[in-house]
N, C-alpha and C positions, 0 to 999 in steps of 0.2 A: 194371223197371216191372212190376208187378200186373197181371195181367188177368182181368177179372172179365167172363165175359156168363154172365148167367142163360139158361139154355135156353128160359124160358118166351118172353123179348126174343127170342129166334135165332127162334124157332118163330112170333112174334107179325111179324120183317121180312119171315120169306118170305110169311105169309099174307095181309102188306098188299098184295106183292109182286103177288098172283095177282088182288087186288082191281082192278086197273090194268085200264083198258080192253088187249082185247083178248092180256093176258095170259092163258091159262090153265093153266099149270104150271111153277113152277119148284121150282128145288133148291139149296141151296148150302150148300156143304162151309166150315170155318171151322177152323183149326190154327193152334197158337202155334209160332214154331220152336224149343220147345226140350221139346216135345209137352207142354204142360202145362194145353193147350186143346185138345180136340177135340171139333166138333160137325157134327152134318148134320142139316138137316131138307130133308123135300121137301110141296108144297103142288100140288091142282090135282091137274091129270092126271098128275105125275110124283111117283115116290116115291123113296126115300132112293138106290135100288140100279139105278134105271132107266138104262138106258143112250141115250144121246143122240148125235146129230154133234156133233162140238166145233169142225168147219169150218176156220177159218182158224188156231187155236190149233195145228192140225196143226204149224204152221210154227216151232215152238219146237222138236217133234221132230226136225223138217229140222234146227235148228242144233244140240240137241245131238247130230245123226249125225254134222254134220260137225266139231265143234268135238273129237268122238272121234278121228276121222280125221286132225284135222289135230294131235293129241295122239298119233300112233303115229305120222309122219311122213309120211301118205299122201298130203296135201296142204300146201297154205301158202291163207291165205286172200289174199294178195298175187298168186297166181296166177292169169292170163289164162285162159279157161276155154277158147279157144281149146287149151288142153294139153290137154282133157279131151273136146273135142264137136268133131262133123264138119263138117267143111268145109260140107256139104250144110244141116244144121244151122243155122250163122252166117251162111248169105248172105243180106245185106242186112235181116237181123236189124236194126243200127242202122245207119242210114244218115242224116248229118246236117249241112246245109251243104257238100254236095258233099263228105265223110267217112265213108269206111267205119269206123265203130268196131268192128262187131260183135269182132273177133279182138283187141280192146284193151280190152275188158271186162276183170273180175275177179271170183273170186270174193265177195270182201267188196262191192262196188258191186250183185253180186246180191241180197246178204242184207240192204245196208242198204238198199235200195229206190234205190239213185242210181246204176243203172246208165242209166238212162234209155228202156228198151226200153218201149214200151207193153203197157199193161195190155186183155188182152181181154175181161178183165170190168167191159163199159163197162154203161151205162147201156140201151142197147137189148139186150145181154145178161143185162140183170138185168129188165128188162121181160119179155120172154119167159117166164122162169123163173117169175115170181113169178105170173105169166099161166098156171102150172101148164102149159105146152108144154117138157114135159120131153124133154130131148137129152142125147146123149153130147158130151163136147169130146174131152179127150185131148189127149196132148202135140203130135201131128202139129196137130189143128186150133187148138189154140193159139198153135201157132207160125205158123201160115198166118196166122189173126186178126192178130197180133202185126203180122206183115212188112204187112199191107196198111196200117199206119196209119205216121202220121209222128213218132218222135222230137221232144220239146219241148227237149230241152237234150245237151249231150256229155254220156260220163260222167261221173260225180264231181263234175259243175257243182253241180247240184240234187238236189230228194231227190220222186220222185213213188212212191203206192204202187201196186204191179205184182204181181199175180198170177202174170203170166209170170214174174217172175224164178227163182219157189218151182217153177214144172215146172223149171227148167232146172236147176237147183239137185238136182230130184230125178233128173235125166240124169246128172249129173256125180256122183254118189252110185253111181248102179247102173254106171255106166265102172267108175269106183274101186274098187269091190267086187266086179264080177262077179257081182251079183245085181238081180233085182228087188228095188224099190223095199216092197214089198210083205214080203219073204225080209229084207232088212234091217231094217226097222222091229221086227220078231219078234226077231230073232235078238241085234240091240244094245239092243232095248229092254223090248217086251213080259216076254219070256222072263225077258230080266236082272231085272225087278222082281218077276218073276211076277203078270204083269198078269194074269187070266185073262178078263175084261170089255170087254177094249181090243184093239180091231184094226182092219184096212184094209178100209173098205167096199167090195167089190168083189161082190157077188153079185145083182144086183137083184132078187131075190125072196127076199131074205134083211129080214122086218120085226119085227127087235128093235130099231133106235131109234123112241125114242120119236116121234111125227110130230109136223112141224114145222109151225109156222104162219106165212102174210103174213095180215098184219091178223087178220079172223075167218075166213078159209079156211085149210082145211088144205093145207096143201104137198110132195102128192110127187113127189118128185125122184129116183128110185132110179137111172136110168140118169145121171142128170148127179153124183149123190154120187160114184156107184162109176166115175166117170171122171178125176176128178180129183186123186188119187192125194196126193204132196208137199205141193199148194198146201191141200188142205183136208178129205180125203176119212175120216179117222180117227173111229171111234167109240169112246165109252169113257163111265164112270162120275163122277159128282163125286167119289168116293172115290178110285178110280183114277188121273184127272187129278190129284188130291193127292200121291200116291205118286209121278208125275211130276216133278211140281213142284218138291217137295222135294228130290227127287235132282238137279233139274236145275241148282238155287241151290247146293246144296252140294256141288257137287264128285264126282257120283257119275259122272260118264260124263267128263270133262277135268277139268283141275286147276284146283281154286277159282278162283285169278287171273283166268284167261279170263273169266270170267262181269262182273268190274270194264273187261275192256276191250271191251265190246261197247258200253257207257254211250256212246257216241261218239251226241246228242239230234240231232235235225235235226226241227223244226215238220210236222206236215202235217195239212192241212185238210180232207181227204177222205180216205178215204169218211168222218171226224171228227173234232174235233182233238183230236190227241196227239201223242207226239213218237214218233220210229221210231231206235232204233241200229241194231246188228247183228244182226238175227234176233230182237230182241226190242222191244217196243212200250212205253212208258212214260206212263199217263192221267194229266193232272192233277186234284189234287180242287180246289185251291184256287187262287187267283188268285196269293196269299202263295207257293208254294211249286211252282210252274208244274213244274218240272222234278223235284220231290223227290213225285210220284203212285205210282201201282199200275205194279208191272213183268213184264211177262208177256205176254198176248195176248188179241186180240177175238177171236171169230167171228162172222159172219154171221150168225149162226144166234139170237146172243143167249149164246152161249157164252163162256167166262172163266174164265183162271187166271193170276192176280197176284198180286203179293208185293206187301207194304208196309213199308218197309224201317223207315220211324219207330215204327211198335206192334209189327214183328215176325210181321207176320199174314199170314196166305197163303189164299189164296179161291177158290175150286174153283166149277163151276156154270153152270147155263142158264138162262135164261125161256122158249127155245123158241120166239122170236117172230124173224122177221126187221128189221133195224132195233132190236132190243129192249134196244139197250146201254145206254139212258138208265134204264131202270128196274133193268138188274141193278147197273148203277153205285150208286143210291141204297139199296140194300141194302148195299155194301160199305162204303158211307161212313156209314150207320146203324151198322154196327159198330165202325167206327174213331171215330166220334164217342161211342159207350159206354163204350169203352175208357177 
């Protein structure tokens, strides 16, 4: 297949892009896989090189750390995480129909969201936040969050998406390593690419990402970024995020194969509808091809990195709006529809 995008068309999606009610800045990175396309433009208050949160995309990193891990033998994703996290940790963690699961968990029911533990970034969580009453969570008050609410199904029954699972996930990473969370993302990822743009937000008076927006206010967050760690706390480039991406599809950090068996679809409707596998998210664009979308991850944030397996195209980028998936969506599907 040909692929043809004129720069002027790249340059003309993102600027219709910023036209959107209360968008004011996006970016977005465009590569064919076999490098025979590359493009970025950026529009708005963000430009080509600015660095942004990428939020919940962090959690692609979670899995290729562990899909390394569990490519050097350090784990099995079949494993109870109970091998991994304390006792003090798991109680009453899931509790369900008179059922202790928590210590009958796995790892894979963490990454595909069907472990069933509740998510503490509910809606009175997300009210706060966007209410600009910025706070610290962290693993301890996650998991506090977590335990006060009620399990909707056993493990493996159903498939809800959980925030909580991505701290836990990043517990069972720094067991396994003997490092922070923070010390591993550098050391198996950063480094290895030579990210030099991309790292763990942890300093709250560190303002190199770009600032984020709900609706037309601006939104800082620095104490709730820099706490969050695993689940979504990563900053980085649309270029950068690229250089991710890429390695992550092909086989740069576990062996090719792995990345076809994470495909394991499951629906969900919230926080939008897509389908959720293994540590990776899959959007439809079309009705015709429900399951055959963009394969990568949201962010909150408005952030995004997806592959498209039918043109070959891989799509790096933000609008920097919370909620703002629906608009960076129709820029990736502007270009798949040029194609």
């Amino acid at each position: 297949m040909t692929t043809a995008i004129a720069p002027s068309f790249m340059e003309e999606v993102v600027s219709n892009a910023v036209s959107k009610k209360n968008i004011f800045g996006a970016v977005l990175c465009v590569e064919k896989g076999d490098n025979s396309l590359s493009l970025i433009n950026g529009a708005g208050n963000l430009t080509e090189d600015r660095s942004y949160f990428i939020a919940s995309v962090t959690k692609l990193y979670v899995t290729a750390v562990l899909l390394k891990l569990r490519s050097e033998n350090c784990l099995q994703l079949h494993d109870n995480i109970s091998k991994y996290l304390s006792g003090n940790i798991l109680h009453e963690l899931h509790h369900y129909k008179g059922f202790d699961y928590s210590k009958h968990i796995t790892i894979k029911q963490l990454m595909s969201n069907t472990s069933g533990i509740p998510d503490y970034f509910t809606s009175d969580a997300i009210s706060e936040l966007t209410a600009g009453n910025d706070q610290k969570w962290g693993f301890e008050k996650v998991m506090a969050s977590a335990k006060m609410k009620k399990p909707k199904f056993a493990p493996g029954k159903k498939v809800q998406y959980s925030d909580t699972n991505f701290q836990l996930l990043g517990k069972i990473i720094e067991t396994i390593t003997e490092q922070d969370i923070h010390t591993v993302f550098r050391q198996f990822i950063f480094d290895e690419l030579k990210l030099v743009d991309t790292y763990l937000y942890e300093d709250v008076n560190d303002t190199r990402p770009a600032t984020m927006f709900y609706k037309e206010k601006e939104l800082h967050l620095p104490k709730y970024m820099s706490s969050i760690g695993p689940e979504g706390g990563i900053v980085s480039t649309a270029k950068e995020s690229m250089i991710f991406l890429k390695a992550f599809k092909n086989g740069h950090f576990f062996p090719k194969k792995y990345f076809d068996e994470l495909k394991e679809w499951k629906v969900l409707f919230s926080p939008g509808l897509f389908f959720y596998g293994v540590g990776i998210a899959n959007q439809p664009i079309s009705l015709k091809e429900l399951k055959n979308g963009l394969i990568g991850h949201w962010g909150q944030t408005g952030a995004f990195s997806f592959y498209h397996p039918k043109t070959d195209l891989y799509f790096t980028g933000t609008v920097n709006q919370f909620f703002g998936q629906s608009v960076a969506a129709r820029m990736m599907l502007k270009i798949i529809k040029n194609v």
